[in-house]
Backbone bond lengths (Angstrom), bond angles and torsions (degrees), N, CA, C in turn:
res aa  C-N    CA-C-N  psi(-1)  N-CA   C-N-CA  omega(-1)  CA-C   N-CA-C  phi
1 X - - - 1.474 - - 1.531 108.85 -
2 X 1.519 117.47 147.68 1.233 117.17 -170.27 1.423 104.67 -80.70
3 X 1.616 116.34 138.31 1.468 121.24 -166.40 1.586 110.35 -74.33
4 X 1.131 115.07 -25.31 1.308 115.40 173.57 1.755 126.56 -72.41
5 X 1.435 99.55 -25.51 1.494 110.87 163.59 1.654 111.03 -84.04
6 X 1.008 115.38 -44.54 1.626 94.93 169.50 1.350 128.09 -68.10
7 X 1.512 117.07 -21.49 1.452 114.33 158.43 1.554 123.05 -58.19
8 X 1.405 100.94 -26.49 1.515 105.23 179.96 1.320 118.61 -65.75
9 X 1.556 96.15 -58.60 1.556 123.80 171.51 1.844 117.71 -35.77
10 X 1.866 90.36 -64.77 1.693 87.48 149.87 1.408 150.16 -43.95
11 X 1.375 107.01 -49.04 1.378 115.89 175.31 1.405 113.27 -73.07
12 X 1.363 124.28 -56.87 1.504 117.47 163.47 1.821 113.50 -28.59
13 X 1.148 117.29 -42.91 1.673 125.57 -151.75 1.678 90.58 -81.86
14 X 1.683 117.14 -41.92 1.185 113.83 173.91 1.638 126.24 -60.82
15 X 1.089 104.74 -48.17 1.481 132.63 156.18 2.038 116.09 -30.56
16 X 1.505 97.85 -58.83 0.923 105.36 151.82 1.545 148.63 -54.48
17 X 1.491 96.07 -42.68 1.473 99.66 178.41 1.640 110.64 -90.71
18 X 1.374 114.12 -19.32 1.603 119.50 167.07 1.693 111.07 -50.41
19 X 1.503 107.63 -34.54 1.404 116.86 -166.76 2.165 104.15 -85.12
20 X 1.232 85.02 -35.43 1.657 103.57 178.10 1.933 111.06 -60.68
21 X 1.191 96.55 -35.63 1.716 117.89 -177.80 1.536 106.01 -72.27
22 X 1.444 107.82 -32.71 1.718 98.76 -148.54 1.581 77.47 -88.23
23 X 1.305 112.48 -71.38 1.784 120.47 -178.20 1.405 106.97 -21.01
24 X 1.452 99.89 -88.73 1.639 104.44 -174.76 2.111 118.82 -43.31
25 X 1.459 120.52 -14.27 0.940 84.81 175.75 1.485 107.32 -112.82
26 X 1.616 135.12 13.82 1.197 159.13 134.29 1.743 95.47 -36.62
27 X 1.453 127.91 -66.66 1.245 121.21 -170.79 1.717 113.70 -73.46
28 X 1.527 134.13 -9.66 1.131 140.37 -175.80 1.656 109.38 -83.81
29 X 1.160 129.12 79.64 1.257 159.34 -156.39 1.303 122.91 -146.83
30 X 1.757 115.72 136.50 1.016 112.43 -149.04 1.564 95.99 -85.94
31 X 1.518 113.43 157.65 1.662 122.75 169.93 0.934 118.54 -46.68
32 X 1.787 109.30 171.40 1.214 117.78 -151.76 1.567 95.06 -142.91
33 X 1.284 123.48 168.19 1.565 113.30 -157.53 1.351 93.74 -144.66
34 X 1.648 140.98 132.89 1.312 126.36 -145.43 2.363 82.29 -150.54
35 X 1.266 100.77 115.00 1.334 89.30 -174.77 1.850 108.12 -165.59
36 X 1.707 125.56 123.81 1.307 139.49 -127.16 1.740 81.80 -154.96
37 X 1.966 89.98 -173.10 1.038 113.05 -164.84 1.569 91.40 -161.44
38 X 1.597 90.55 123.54 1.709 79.56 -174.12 1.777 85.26 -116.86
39 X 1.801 98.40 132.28 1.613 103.87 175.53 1.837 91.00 -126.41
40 X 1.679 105.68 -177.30 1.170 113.04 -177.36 1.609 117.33 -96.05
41 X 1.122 127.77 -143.94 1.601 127.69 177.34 1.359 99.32 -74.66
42 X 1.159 107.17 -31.48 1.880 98.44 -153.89 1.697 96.23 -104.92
43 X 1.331 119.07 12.49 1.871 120.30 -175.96 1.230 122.63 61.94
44 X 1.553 98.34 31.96 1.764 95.46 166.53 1.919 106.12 -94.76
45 X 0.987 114.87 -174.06 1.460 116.97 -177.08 1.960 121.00 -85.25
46 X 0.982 121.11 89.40 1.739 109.30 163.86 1.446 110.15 -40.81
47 X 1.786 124.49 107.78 1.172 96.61 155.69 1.545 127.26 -93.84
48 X 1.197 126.31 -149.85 1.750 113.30 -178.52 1.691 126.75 19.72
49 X 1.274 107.53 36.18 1.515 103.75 171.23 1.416 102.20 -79.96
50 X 1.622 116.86 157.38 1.290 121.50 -163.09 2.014 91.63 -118.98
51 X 1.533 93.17 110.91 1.385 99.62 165.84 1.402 127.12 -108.47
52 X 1.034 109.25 136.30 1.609 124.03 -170.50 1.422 117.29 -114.13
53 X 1.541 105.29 102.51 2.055 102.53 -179.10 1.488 108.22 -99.44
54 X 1.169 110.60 127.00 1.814 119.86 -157.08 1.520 91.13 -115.09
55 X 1.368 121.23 108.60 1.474 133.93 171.10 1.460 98.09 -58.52
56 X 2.033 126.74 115.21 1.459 113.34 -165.23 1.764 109.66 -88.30
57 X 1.359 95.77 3.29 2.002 103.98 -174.96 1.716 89.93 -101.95
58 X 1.199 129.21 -81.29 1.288 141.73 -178.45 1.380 131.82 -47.52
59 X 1.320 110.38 -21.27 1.642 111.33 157.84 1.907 89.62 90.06
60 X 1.393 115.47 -61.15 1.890 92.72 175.14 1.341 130.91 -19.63
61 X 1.351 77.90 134.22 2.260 80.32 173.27 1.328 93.57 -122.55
62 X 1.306 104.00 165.14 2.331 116.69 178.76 1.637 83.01 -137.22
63 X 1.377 117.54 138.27 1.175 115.43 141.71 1.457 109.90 -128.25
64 X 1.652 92.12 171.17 1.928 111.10 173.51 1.265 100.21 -176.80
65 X 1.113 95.93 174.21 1.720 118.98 -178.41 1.771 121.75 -115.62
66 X 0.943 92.85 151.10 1.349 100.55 178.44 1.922 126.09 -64.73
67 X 0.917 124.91 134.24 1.552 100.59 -179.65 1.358 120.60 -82.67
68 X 1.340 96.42 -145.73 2.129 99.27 -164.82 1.776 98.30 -63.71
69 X 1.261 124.27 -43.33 1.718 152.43 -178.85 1.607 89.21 -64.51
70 X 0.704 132.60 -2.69 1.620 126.35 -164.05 1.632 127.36 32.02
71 X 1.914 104.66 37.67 1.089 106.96 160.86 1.405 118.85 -105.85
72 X 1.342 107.25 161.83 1.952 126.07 175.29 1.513 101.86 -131.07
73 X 1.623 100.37 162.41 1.126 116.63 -171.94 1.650 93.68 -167.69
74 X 1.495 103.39 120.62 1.213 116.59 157.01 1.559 141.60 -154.21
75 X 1.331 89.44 133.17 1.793 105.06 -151.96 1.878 111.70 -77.55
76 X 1.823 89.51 -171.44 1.773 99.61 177.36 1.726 106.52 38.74
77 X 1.379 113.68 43.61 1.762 89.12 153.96 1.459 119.63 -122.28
78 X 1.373 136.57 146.15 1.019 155.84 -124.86 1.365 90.22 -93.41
79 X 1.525 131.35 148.12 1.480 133.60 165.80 1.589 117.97 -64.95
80 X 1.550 112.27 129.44 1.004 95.38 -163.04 1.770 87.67 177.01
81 X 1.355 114.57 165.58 1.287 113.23 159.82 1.744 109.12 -82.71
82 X 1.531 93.26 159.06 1.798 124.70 -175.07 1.365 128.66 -130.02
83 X 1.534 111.92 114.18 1.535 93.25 154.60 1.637 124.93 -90.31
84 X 1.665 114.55 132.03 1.567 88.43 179.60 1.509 76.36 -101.32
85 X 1.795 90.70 177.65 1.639 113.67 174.38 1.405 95.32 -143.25
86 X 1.225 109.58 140.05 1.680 115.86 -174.23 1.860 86.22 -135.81
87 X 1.430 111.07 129.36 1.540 124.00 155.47 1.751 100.60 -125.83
88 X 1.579 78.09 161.27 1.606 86.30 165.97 1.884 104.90 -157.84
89 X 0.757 127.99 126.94 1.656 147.58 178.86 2.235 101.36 -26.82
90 X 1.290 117.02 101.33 1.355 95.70 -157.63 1.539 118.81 101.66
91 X 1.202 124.23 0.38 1.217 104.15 -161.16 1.576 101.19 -167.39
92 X 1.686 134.06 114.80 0.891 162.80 128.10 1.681 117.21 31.21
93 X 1.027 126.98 68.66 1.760 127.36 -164.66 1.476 99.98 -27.94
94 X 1.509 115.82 139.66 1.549 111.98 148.52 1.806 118.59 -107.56
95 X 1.342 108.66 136.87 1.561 92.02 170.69 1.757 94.05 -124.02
96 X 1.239 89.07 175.26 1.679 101.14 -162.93 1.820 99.13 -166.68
97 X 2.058 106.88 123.86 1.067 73.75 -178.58 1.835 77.80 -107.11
98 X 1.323 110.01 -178.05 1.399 144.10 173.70 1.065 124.63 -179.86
99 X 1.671 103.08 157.80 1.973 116.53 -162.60 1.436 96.88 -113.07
100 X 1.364 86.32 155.22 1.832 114.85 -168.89 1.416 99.12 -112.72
101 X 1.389 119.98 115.17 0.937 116.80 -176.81 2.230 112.58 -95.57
102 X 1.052 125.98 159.86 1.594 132.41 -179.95 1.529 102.84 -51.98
103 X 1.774 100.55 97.24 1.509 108.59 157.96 1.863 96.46 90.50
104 X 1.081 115.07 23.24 1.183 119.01 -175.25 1.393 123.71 -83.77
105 X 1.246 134.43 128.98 1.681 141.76 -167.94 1.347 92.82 -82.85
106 X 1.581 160.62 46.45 1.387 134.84 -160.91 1.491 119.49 -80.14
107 X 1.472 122.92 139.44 1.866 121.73 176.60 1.626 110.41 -118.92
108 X 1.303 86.65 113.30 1.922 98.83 -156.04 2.004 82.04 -107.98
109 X 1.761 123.53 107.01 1.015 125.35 172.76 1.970 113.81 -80.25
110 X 1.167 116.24 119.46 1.331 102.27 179.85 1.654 124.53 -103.75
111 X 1.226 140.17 130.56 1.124 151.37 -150.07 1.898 104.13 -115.89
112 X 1.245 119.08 96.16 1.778 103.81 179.33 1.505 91.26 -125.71
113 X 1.649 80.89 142.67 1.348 123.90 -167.24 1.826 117.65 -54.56
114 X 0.762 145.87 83.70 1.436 145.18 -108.93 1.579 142.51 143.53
115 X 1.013 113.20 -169.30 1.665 108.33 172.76 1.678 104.69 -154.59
116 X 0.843 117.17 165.78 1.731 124.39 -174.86 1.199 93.92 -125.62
117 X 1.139 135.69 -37.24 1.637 127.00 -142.64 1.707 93.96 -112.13
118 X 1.756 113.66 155.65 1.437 129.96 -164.89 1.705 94.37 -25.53
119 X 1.447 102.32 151.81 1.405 137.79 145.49 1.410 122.59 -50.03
120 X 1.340 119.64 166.18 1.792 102.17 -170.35 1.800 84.97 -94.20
121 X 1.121 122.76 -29.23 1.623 96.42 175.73 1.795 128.78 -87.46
122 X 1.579 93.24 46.22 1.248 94.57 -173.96 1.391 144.55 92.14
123 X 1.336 94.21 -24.03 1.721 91.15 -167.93 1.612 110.31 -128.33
124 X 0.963 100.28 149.35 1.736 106.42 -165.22 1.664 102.12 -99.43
125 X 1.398 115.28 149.67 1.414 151.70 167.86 1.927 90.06 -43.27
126 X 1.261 114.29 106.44 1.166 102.46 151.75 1.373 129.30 -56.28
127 X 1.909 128.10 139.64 1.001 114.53 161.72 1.876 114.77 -109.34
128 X 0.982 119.22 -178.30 1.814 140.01 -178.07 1.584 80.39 -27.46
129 X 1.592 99.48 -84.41 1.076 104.70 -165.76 1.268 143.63 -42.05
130 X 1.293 117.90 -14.34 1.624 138.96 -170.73 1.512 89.20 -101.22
131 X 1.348 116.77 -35.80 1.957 101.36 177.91 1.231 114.10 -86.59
132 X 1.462 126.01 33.15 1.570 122.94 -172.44 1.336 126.70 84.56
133 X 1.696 120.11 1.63 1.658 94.67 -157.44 1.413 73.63 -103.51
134 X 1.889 83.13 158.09 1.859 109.29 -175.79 1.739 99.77 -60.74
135 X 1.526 110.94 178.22 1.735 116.50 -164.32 1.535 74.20 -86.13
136 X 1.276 128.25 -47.35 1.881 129.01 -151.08 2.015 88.79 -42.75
137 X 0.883 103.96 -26.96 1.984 107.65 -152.15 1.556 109.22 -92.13
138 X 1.658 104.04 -22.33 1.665 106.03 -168.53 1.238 104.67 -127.62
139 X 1.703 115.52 6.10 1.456 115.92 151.10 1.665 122.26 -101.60
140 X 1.014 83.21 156.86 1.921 96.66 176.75 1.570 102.09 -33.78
141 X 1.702 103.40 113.51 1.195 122.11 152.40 1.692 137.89 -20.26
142 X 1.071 129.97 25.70 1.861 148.13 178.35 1.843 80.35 -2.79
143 X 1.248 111.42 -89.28 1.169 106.60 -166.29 1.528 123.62 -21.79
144 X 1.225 98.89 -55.85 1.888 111.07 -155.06 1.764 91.90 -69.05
145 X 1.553 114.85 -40.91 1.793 102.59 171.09 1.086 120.02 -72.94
146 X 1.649 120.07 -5.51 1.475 105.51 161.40 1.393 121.27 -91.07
147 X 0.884 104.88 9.95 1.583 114.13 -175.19 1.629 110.35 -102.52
148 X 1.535 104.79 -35.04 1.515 113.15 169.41 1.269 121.43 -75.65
149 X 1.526 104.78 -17.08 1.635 107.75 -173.67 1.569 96.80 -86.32
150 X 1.418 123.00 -36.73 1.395 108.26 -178.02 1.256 119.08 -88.34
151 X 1.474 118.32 3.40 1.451 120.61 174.16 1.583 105.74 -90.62
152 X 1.085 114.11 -22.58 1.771 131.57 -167.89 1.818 96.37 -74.93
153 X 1.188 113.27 -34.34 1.496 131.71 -165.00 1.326 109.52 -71.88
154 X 1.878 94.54 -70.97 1.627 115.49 -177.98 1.647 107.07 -52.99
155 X 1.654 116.19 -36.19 1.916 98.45 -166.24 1.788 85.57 -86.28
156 X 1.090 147.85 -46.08 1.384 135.77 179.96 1.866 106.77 -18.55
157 X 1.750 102.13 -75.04 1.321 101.94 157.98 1.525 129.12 -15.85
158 X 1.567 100.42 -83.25 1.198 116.23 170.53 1.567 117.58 -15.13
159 X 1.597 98.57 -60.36 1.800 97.84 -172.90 1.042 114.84 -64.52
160 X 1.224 127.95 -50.37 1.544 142.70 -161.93 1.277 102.66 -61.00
161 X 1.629 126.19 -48.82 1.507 119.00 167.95 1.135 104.10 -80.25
162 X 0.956 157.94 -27.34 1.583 130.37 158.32 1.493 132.68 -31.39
163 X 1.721 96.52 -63.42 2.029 106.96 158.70 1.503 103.09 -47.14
164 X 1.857 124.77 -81.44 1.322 104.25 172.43 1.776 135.08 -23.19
165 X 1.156 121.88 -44.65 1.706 138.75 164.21 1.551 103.49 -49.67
166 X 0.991 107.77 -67.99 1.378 103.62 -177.44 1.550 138.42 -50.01
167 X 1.700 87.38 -45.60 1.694 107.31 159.43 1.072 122.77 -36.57
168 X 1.579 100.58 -50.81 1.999 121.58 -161.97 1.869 104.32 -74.39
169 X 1.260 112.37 -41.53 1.175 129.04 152.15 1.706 133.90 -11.23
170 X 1.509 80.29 -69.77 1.509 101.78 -177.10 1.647 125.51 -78.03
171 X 1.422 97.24 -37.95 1.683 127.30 155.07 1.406 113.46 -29.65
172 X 1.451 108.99 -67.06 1.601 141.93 171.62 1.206 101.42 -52.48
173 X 1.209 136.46 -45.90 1.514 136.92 -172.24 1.785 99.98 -74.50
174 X 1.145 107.39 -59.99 1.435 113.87 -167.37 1.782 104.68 -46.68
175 X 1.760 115.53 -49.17 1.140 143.25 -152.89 1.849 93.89 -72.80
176 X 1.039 113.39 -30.68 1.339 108.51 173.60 1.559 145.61 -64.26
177 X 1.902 102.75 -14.09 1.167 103.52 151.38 1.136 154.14 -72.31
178 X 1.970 85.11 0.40 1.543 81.59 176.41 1.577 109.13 -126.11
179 X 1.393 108.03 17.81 1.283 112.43 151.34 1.255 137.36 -95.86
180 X 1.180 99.74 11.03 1.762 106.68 151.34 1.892 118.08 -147.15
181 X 1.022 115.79 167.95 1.610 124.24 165.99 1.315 114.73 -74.13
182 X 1.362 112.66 -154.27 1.209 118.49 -160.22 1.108 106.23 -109.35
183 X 1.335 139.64 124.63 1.470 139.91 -169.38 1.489 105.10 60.98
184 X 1.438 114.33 53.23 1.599 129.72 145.72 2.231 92.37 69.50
185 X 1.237 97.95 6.48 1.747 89.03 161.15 1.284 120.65 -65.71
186 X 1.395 135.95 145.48 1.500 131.49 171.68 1.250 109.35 -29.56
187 X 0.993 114.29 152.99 2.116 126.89 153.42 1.665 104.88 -129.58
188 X 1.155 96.70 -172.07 1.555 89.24 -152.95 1.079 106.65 -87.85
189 X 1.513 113.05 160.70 1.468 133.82 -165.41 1.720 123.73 -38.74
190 X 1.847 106.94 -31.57 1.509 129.90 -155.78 1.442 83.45 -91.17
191 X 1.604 116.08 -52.46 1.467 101.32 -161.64 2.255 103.08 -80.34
192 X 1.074 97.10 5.55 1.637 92.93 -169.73 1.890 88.77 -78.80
193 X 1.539 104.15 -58.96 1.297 123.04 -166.77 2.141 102.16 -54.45
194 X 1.237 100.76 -35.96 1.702 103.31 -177.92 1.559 108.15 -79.44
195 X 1.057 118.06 -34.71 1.608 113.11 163.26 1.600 127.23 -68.19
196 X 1.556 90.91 -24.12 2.013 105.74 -176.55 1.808 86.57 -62.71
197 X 1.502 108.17 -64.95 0.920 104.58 -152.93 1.668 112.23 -70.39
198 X 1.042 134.59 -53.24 1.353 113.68 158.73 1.675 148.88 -26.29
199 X 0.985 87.06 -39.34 1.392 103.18 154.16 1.722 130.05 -75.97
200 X 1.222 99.45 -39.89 1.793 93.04 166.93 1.755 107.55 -66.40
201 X 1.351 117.76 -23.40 1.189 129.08 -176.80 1.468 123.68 -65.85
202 X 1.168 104.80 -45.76 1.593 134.60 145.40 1.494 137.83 -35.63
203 X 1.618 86.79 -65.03 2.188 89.70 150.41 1.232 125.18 -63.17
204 X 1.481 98.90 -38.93 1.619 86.50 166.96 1.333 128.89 -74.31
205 X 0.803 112.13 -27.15 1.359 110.20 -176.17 1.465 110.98 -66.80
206 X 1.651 122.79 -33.38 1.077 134.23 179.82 1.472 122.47 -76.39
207 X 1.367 108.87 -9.92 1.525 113.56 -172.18 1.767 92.03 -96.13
208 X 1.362 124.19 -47.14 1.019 109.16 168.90 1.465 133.23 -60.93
209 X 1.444 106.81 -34.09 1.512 88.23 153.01 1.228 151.88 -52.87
210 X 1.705 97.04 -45.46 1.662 98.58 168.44 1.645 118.75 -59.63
211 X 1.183 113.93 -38.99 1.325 120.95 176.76 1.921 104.48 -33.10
212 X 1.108 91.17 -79.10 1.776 106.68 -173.49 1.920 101.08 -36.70
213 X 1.154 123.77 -49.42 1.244 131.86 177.16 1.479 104.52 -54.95
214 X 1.220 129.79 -76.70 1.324 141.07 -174.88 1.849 119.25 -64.09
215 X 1.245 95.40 0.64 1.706 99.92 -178.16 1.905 91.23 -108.94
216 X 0.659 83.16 -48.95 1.769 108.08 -178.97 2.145 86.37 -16.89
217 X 1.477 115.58 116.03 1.219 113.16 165.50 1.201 117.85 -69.71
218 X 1.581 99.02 140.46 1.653 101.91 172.19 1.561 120.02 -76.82
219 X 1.192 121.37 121.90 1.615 113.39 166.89 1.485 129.84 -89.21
220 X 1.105 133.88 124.98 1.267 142.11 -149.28 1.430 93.06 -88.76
221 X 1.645 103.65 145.03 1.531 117.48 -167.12 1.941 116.43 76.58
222 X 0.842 132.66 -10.39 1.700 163.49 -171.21 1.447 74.52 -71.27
223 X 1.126 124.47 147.47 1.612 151.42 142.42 1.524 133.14 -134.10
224 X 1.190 98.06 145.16 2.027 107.62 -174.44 1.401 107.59 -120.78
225 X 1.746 88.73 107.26 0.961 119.36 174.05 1.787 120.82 -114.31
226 X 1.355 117.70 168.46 1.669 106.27 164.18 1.394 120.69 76.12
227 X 1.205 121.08 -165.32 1.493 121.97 151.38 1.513 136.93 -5.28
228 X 1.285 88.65 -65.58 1.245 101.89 179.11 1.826 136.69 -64.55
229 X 1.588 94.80 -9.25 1.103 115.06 155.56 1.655 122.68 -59.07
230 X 1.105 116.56 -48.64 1.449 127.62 164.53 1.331 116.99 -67.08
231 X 1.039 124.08 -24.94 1.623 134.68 -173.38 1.586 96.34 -77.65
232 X 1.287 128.93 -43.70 1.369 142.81 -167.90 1.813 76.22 -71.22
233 X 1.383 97.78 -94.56 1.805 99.37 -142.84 2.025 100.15 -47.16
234 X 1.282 119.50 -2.79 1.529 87.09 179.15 1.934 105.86 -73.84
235 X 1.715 113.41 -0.34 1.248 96.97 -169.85 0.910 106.95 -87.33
236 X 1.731 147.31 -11.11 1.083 144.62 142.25 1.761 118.34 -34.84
237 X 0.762 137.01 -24.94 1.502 148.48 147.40 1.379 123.32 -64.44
238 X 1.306 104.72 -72.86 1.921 110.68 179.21 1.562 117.24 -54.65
239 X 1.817 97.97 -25.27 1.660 85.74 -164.39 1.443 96.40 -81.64
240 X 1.698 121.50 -57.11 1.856 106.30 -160.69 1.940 100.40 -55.47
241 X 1.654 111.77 -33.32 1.238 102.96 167.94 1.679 134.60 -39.86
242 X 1.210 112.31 -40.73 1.149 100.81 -174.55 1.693 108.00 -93.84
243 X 1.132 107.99 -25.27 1.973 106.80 155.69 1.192 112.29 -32.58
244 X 1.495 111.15 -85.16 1.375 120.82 166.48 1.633 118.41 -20.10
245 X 1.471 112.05 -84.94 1.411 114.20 177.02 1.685 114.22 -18.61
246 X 1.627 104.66 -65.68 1.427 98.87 179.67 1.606 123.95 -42.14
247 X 1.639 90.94 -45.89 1.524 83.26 -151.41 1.775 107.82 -82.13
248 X 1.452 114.74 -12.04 1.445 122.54 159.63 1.746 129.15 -55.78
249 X 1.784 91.00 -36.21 1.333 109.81 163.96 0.874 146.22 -44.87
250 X 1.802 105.21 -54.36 1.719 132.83 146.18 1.218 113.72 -64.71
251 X 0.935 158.99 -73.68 1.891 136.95 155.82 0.943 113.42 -5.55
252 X 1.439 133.43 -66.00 1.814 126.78 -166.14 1.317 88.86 -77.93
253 X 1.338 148.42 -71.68 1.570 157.95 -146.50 1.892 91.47 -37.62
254 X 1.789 110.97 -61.94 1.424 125.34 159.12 1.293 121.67 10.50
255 X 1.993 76.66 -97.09 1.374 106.64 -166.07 1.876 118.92 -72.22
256 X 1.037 114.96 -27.47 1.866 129.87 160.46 1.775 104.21 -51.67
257 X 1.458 104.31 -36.85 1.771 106.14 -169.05 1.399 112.11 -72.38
258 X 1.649 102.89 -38.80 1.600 101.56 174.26 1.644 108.03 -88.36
259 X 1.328 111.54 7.15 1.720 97.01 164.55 1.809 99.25 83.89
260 X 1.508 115.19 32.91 1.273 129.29 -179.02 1.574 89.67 -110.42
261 X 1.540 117.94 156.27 1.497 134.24 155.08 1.347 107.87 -73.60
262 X 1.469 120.01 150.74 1.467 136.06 168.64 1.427 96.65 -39.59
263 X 1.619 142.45 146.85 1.210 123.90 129.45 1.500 95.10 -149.37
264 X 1.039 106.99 -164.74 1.499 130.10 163.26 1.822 98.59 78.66
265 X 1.551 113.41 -150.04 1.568 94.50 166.07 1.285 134.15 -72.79
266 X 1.686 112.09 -8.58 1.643 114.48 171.43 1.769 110.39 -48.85
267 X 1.382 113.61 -29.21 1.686 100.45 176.68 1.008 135.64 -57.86
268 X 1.690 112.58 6.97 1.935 123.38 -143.69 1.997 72.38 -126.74
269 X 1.088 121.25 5.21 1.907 107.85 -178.16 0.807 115.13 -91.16
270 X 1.491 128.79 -2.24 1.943 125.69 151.90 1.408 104.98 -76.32
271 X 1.496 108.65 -52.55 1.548 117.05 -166.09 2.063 105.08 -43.99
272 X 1.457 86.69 -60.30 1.906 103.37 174.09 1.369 111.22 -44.14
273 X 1.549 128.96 -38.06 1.506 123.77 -178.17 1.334 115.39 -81.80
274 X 1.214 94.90 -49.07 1.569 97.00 -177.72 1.771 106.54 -55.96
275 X 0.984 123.11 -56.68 1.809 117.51 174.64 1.666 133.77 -53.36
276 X 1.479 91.58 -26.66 1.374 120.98 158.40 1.304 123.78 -55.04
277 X 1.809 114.49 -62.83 1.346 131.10 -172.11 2.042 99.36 -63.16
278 X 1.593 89.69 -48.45 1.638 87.18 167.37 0.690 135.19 7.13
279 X 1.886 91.83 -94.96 1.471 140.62 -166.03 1.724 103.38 -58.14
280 X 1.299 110.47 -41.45 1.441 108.33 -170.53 1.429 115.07 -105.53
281 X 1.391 118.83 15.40 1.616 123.94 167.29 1.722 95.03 -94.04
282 X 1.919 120.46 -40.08 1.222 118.53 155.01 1.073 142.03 -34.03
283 X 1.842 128.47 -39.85 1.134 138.15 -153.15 1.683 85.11 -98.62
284 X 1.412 131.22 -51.05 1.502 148.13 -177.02 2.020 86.46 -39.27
285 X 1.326 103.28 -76.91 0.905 118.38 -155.26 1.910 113.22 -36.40
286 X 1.671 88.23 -43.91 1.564 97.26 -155.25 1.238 119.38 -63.61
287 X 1.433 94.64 -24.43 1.770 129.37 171.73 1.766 103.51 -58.54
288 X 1.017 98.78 -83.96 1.411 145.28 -166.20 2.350 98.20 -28.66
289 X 1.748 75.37 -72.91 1.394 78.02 -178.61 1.314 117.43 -108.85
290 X 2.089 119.14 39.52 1.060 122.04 -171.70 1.961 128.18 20.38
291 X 1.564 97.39 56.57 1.652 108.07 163.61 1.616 115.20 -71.09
């Protein structure tokens, strides 16, 4: 590969990940706590209205319901603008957007268009509770927010080693000129061994990332929307990429040790990183600086 294009390639990628660093750690901020009272026209209480807070950069949705009091409360979401959506059975959707500010207590009161209380012929709107179902079933889900709180936790992780991943990445990229010569001849032993090791540094770092992503519980009713759509499919890229990378890595690492030139498919293990590092300064990014 021509040395002047991989310097480019490099410097752009640095460039890139300088920009990946500043964003992402601008967005690493503590949660935000989003919690109302949804009553009717006349200020009696909605209970079980189903509210929905739609992250408007990130495409996430949270839902829950209101309880018997017709309050909600829902935690760990990231600062940011919101759509909520409040329905209730009878009663006129409200949406509302508003921003969550870093570490923020917010009390969003909701007003639907409507009435809660008896009908003029007497008879009231059955609720859950009046048809038998237990309180465990027609109150706020405990489970499903513990499941969001540790999924809210695990991708935080997730990001932060990702930027770290990426870093390690780029390191590895840089570190490679001096683990080989010119036209894939050995280079010397220090820079072979300083690129080995960066790069094992790198998988690791990357396996633990994916981990945190892929352990990460799913919460039911949750939707992917936005960004994060792109953030997903670059891992279809980064992941067989960074397989590859390794195992091209160890081939050339090899063949340089016995004092052999790069050849065969080990010559394609810059080409493999560099598309790799890409893919996953992309996925950072899409997040990062909501593209």
């Amino acid at each position: 590969m021509n040395p002047k294009r991989v310097k480019f390639i490099l410097g752009a990628g640095i460039l890139m990940l300088s920009f990946s660093i500043a964003v992402t750690l601008r967005a690493q901020t503590s949660s935000a706590t989003l919690s109302g009272t949804v009553t009717d026209s006349t200020g009696l209480p909605v209970a079980h209205a189903k509210i929905s807070v739609n992250n408007v950069f990130s495409g996430q949705t949270v839902e829950t319901e209101s309880d018997a009091s017709g309050n909600f409360k829902v935690q760990n979401l990231s600062s940011g603008q919101y759509e909520v959506s409040v329905s209730a059975e009878g009663f006129t959707t409200s949406t509302t957007r508003i921003k969550l500010a870093a570490g923020a207590a917010q009390t969003l009161p909701v007003t639907l268009a409507g009435s809660a209380s008896p009908s003029s012929s007497g008879s009231t709107v059955p609720s859950l509770s009046s048809l038998g179902f237990p309180s465990s079933e027609v109150q706020g889900n405990a489970r499903e927010q513990a499941l969001l709180n540790k999924r809210t936790r695990m991708l935080q992780i997730h990001q932060k080693l990702g930027m770290v991943t990426v870093a390690a990445m780029v390191a590895a990229l840089i570190a490679s000129s001096g683990a080989k010569g010119r036209h894939g001849e050995p280079g010397s032993p220090t820079g072979r061994n300083v690129h080995m090791a960066l790069g094992a540094t790198t998988a690791g770092l990357y396996a633990a990332t994916a981990y945190f992503a892929i352990a990460a519980p799913h919460v039911p009713g949750t939707k992917v929307r936005g960004p994060i759509r792109l953030h997903k499919a670059m891992a279809w890229i980064h992941g067989p990429g960074m397989v590859m990378t390794a195992i091209l890595g160890a081939m050339a690492y090899s063949q340089m040790s016995n004092g052999e030139r790069v050849h065969g498919i080990a010559k394609y293990h810059s080409t493999a990183a560099i598309i790799t590092t890409a893919a996953l300064a992309t996925a950072v990014l899409a997040v990062a600086a909501k593209l």
